[in-house]
SEBAMI-554861 format. One record per residue: chain; residue in one letter; residue number from 0; x, y, z of N, C-alpha, C in turn. Coordinates in steps of 0.1 Angstrom, whole numbers, plus 2048, in hexadecimal, padded with zeros to 3 digits. Atoms other than C-alpha are relative to their C-alpha. Example, Ala and Ser with C-alpha at 12.3 -4.5 7.8 and 13.67 -1.06 7.14 Angstrom:
! SEBAMI-554861
chaine; residu; num; n.u; n.v; n.w; ca.u; ca.v; ca.w; c.u; c.v; c.w
A; a; 0; 809; 7F4; 800; 87B; 7D3; 84E; 809; 80C; 800
A; s; 1; 7F7; 7F5; 800; 889; 7F5; 847; 7F8; 80B; 808
//
This chain:
! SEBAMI-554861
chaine; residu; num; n.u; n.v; n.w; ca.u; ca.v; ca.w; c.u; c.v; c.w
A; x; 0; 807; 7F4; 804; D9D; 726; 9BE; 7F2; 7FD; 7FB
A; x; 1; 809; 807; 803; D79; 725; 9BB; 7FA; 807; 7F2
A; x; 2; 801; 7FE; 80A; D76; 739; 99D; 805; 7FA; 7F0
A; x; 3; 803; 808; 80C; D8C; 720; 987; 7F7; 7F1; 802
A; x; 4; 803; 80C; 7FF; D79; 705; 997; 7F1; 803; 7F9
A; x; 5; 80C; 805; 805; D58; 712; 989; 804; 801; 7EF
A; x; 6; 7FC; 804; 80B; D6B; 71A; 96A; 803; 7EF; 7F8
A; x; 7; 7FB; 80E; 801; D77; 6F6; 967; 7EE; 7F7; 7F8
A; x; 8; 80B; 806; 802; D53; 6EA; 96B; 7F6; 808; 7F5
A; x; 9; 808; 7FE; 80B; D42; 701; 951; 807; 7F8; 7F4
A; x; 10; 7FC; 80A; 80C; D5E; 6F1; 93A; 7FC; 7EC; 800
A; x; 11; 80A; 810; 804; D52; 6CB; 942; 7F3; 7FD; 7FE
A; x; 12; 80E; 808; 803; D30; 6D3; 93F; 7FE; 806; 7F3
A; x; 13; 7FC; 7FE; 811; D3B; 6E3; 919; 803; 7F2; 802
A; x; 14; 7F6; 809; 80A; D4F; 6C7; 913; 7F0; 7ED; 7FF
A; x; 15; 80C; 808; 801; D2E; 6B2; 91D; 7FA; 7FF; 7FC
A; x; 16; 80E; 7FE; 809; D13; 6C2; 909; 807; 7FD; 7F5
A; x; 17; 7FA; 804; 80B; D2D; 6BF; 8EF; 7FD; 7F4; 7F9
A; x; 18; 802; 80D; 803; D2F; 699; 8EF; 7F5; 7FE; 7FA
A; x; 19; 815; 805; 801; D05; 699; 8F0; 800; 802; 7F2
A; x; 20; 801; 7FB; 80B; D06; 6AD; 8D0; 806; 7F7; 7F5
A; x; 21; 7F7; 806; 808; D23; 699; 8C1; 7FA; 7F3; 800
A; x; 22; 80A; 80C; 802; D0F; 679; 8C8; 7F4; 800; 7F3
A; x; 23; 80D; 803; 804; CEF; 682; 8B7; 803; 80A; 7F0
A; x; 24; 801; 7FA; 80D; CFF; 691; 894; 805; 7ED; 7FB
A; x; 25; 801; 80E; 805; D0C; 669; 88C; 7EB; 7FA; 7FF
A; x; 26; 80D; 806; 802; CE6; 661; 895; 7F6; 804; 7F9
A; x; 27; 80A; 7FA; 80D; CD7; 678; 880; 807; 7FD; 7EE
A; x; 28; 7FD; 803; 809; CEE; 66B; 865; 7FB; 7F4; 7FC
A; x; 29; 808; 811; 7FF; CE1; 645; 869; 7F4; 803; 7FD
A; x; 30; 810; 801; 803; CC1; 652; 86B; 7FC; 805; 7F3
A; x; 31; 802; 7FE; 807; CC0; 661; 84D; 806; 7F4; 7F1
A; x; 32; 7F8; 808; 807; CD6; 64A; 83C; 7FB; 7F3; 7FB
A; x; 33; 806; 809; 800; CBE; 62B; 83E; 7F4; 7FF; 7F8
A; x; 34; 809; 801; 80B; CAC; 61E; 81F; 7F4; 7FE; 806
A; x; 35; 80B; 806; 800; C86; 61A; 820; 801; 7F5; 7F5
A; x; 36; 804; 80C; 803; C78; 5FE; 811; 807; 806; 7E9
A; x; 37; 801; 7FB; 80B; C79; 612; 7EB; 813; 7FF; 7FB
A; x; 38; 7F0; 804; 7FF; CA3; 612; 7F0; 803; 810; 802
A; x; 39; 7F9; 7F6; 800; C9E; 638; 7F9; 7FD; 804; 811
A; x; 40; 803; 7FF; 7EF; CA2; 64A; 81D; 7F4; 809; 803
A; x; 41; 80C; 7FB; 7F5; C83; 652; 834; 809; 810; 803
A; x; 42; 7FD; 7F2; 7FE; C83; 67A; 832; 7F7; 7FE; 811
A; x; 43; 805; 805; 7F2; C6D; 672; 853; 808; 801; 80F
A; x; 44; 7FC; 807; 7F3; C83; 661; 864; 816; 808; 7FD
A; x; 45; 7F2; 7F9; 804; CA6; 67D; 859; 800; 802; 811
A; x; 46; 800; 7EF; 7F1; CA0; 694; 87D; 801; 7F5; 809
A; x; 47; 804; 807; 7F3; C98; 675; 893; 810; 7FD; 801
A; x; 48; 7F5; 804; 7F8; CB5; 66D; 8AE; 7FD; 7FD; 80E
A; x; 49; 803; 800; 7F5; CB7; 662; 8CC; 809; 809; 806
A; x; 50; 802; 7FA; 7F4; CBB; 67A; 8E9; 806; 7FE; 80A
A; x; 51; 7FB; 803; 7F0; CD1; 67B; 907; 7FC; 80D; 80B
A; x; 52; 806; 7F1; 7F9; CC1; 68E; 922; 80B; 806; 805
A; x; 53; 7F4; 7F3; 7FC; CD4; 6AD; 930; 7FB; 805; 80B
A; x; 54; 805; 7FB; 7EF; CD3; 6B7; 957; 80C; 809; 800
A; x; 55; 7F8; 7F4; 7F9; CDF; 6D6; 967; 806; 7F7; 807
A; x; 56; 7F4; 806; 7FA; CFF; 6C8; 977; 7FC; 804; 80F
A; x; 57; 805; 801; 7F2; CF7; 6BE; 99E; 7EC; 806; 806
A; x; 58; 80E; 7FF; 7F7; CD7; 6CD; 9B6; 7FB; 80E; 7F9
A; x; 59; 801; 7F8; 804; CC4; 6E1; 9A7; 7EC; 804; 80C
A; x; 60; 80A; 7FE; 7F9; CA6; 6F5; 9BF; 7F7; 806; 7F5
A; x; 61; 80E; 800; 805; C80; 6F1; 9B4; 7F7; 807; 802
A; x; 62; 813; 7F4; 7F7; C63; 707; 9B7; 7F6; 7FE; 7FA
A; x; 63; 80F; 806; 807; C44; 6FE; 9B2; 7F6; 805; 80E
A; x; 64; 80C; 7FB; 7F2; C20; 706; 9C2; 7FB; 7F5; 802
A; x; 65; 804; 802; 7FA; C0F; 6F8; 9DB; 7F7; 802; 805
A; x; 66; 80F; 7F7; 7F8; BE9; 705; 9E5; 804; 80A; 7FC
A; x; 67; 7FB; 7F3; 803; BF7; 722; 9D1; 808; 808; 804
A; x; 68; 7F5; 7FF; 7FD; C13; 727; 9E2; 80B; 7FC; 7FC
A; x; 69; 7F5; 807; 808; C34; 727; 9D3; 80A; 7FB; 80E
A; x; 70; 7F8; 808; 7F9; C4B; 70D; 9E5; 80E; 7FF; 7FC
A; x; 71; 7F3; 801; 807; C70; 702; 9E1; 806; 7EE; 809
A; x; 72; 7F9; 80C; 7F9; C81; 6E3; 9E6; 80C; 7FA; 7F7
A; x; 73; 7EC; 802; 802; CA7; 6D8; 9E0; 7FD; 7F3; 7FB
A; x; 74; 800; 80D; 80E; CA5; 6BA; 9C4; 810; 7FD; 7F6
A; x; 75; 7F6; 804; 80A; CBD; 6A8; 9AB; 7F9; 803; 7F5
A; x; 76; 802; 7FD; 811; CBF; 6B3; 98A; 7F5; 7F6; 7FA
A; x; 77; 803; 809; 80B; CB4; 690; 97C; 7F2; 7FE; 80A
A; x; 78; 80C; 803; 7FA; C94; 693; 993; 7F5; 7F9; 7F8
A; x; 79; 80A; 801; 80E; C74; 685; 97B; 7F7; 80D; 800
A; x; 80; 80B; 7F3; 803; C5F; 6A4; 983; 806; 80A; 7F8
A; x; 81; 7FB; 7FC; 807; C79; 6B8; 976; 805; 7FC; 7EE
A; x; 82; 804; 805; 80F; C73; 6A6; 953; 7F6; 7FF; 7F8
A; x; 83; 80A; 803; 809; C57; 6AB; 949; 7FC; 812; 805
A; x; 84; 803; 7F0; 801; C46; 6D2; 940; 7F1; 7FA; 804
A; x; 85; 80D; 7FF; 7FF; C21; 6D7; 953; 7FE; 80C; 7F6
A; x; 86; 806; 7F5; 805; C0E; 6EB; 93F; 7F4; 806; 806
A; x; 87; 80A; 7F4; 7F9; BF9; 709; 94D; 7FE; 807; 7FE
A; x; 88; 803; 7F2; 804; BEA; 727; 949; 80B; 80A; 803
A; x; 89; 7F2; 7F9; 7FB; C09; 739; 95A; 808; 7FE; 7FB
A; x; 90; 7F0; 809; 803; C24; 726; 94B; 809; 80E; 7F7
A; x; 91; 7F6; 7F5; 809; C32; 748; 938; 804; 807; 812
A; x; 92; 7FE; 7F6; 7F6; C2E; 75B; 958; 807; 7FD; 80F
A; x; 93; 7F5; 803; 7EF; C41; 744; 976; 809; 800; 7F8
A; x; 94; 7F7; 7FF; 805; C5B; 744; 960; 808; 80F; 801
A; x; 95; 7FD; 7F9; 7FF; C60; 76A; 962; 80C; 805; 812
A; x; 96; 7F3; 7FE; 7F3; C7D; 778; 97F; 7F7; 803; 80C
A; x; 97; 80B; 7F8; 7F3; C5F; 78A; 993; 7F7; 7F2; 806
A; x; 98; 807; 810; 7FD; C52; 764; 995; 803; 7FC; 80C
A; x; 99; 7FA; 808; 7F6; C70; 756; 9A1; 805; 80D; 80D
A; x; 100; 800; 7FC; 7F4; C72; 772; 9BA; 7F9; 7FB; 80D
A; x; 101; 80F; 7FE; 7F5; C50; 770; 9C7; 803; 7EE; 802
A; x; 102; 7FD; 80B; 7F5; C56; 749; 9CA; 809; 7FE; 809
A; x; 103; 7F9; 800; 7EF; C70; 74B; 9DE; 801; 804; 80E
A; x; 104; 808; 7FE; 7F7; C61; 762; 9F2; 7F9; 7F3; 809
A; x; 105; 805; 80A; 7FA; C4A; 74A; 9F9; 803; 7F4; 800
A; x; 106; 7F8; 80A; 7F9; C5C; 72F; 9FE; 804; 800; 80C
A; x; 107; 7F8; 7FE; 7F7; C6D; 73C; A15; 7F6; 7FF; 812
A; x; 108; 80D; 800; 7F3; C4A; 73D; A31; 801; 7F1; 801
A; x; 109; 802; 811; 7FB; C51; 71D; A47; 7F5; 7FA; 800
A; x; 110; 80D; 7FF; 7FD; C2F; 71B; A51; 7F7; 801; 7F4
A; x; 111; 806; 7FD; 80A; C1A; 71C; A33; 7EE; 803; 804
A; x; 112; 811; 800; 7FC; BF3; 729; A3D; 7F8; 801; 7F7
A; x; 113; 808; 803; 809; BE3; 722; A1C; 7F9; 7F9; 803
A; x; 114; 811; 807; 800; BC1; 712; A1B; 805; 7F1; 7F5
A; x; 115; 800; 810; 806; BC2; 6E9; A08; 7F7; 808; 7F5
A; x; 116; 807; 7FA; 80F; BBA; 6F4; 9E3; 7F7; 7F2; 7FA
A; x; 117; 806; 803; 806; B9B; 6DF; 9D6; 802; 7F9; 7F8
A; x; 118; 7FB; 807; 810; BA7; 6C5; 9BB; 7F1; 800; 7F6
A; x; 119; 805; 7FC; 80C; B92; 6D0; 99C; 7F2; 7F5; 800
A; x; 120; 804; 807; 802; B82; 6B0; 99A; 7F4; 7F7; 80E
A; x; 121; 804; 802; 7F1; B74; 6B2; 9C0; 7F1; 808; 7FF
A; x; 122; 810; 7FB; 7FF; B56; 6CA; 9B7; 7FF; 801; 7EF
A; x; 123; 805; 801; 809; B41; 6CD; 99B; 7F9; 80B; 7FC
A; x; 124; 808; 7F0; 801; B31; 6EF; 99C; 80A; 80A; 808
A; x; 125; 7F5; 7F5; 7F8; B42; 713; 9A8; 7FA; 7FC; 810
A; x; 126; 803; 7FF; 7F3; B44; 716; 9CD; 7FA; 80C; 805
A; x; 127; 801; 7EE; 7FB; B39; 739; 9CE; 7F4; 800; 7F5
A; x; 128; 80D; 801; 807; B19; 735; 9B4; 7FA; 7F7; 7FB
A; x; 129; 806; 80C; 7FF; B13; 713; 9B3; 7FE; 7FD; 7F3
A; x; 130; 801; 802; 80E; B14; 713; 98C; 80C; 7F9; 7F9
A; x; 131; 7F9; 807; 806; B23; 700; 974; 811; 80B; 7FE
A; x; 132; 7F2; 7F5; 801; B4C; 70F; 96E; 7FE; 807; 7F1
A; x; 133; 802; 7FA; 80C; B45; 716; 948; 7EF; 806; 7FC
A; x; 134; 810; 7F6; 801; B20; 729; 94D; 803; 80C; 7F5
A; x; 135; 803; 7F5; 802; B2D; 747; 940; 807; 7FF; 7F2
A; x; 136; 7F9; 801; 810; B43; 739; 91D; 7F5; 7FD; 7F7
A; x; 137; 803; 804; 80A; B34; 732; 900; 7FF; 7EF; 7FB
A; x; 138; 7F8; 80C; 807; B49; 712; 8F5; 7FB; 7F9; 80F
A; x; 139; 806; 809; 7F2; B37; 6F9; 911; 80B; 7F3; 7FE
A; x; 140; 7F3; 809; 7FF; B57; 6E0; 90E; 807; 7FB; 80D
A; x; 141; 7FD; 801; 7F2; B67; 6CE; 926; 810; 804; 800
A; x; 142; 7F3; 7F1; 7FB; B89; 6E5; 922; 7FF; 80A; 800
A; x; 143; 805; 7ED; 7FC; B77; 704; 923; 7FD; 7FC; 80E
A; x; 144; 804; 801; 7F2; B67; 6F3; 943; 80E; 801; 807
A; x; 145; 7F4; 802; 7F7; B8D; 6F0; 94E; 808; 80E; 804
A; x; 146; 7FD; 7F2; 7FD; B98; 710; 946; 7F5; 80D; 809
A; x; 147; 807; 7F4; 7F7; B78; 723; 955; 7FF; 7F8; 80F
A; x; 148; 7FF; 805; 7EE; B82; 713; 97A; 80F; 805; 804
A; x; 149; 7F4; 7F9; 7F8; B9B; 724; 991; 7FE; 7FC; 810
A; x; 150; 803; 806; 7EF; BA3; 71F; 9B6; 7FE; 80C; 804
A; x; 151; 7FD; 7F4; 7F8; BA1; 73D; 9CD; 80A; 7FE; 809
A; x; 152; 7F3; 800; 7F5; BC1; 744; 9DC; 7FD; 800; 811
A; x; 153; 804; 7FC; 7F1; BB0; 753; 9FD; 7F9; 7E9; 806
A; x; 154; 809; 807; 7F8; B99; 732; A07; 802; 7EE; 7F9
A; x; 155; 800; 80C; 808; BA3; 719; 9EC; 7F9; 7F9; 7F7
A; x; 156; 80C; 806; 807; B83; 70C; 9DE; 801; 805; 7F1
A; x; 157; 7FD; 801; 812; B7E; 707; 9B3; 7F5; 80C; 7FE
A; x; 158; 806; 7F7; 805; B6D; 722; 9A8; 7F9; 808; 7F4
A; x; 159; 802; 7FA; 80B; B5F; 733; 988; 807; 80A; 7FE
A; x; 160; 7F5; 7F8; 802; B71; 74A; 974; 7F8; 80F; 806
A; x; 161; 80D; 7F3; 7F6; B50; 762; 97D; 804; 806; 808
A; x; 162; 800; 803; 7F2; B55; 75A; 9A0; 80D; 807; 806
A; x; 163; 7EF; 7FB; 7FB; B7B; 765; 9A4; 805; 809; 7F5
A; x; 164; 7F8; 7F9; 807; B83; 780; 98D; 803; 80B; 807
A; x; 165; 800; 7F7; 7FA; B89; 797; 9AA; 812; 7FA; 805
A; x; 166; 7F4; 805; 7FD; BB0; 79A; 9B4; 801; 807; 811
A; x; 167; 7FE; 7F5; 7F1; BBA; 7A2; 9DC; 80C; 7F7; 804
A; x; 168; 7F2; 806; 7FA; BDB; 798; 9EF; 7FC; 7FE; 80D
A; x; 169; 801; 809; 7F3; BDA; 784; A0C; 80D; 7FF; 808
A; x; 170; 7F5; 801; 7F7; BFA; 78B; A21; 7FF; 7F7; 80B
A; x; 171; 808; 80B; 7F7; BEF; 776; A3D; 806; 7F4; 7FE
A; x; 172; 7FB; 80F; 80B; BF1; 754; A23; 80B; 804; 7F8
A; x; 173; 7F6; 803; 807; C0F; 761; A13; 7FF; 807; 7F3
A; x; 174; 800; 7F9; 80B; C03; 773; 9F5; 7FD; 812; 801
A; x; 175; 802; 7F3; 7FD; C0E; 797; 9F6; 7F9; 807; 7F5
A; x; 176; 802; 7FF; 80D; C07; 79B; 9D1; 7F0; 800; 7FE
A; x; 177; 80C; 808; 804; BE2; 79A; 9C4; 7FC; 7F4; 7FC
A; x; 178; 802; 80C; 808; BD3; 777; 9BF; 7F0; 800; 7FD
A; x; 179; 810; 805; 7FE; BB6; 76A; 9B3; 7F7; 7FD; 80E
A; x; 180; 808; 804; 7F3; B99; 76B; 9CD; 7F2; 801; 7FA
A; x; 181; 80F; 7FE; 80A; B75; 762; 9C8; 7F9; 805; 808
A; x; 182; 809; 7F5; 800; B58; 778; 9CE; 7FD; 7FB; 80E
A; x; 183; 806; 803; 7EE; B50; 769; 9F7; 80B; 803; 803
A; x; 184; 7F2; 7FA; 7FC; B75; 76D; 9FF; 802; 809; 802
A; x; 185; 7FB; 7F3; 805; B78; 78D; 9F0; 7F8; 809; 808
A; x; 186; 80D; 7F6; 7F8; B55; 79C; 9FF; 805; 7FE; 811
A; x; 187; 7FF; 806; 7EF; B5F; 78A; A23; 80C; 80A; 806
A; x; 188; 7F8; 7FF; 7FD; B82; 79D; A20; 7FB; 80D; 806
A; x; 189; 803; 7F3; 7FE; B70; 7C1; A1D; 7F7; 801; 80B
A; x; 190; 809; 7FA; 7F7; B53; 7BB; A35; 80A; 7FF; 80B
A; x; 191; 7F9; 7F8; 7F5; B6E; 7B9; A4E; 806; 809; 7FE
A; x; 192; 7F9; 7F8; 7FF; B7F; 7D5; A46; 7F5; 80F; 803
A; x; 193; 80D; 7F6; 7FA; B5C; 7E6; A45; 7F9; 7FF; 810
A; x; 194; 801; 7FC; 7F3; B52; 7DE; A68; 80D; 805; 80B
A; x; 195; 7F5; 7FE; 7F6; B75; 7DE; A76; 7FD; 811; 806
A; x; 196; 7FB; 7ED; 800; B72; 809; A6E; 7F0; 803; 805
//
């Protein structure tokens, strides 16, 4: 029956996080337990323990982008990419359901017709006003320079925040949704739509 068989298995993967737990209250007793030099215990060193990592039990499917495209691909739990958190400007917002819709969505286009997105480090001025990426902040830093650079979904190229604060969807490439597009993209999409008529 395959309902006590998943039953079965939420109880081994209890009776597994259990163990984890039950390991690391002896280690926090040791740890606390251990004189410093004075003959009293390192308040420091109470909380430290070691760690047994914890994987979702078997294959677990990945989504991630691609030239701003969200992708998917069928992985092991104990993968290394899946161990470590990128941090991003998005990172609250792929997390939400309408995310993992929209990536799967796109995942799902065999063919992917995205444009090769620019690595950050490939130009040195916007591609769309030839100026530096933080012209228009204040804080002339080199992580304000990181935060005022974006790609343009439509064409790919690094761009200023200036440059691409215009949003349009690109069904074509896959994005039904609005993305970022910068100001040539965006003008190129309308003058065809103005000669087409």
């Amino acid at each position: 029956d395959a309902g006590a068989a998943v039953v079965d298995g939420f109880r081994r993967l209890g009776l597994a996080a259990s163990g984890v737990v039950g390991s690391l209250v002896p280690g926090l007793a040791a740890a606390s337990s251990s004189p410093r030099e004075g003959g009293e215990a390192d308040p420091a060193q109470a909380n430290v323990a070691e760690v047994e990592p914890f994987y979702v039990p078997g294959q677990v499917v990945h989504l991630f982008r691609s030239n701003g495209l969200g992708r998917a691909a069928l992985t092991q739990a104990t993968h290394p990419s899946l161990r470590r958190i990128e941090v991003c400007q998005d990172m609250m917002n792929d997390h939400k359901l309408s995310a993992y819709a929209e990536g799967i969505r796109q995942a799902l286009i065999a063919t992917p017709r995205v444009p090769r997105w620019e690595a950050f480090h490939e130009r040195k001025v916007c591609a769309c006003c030839e100026s530096e990426f933080n012209w228009a902040v204040v804080l002339q830093s080199e992580p304000q320079r990181m935060l005022s650079r974006h790609h343009c979904f439509a064409c790919g190229r690094s761009v200023c925040d200036g440059c691409s604060s215009k949003r349009l969807a690109h069904p074509t490439l896959g994005f039904h949704a609005p993305v970022r597009t910068c100001d040539t993209c965006f003008f190129k999409a309308y003058d065809g739509v103005l000669n087409a008529s």
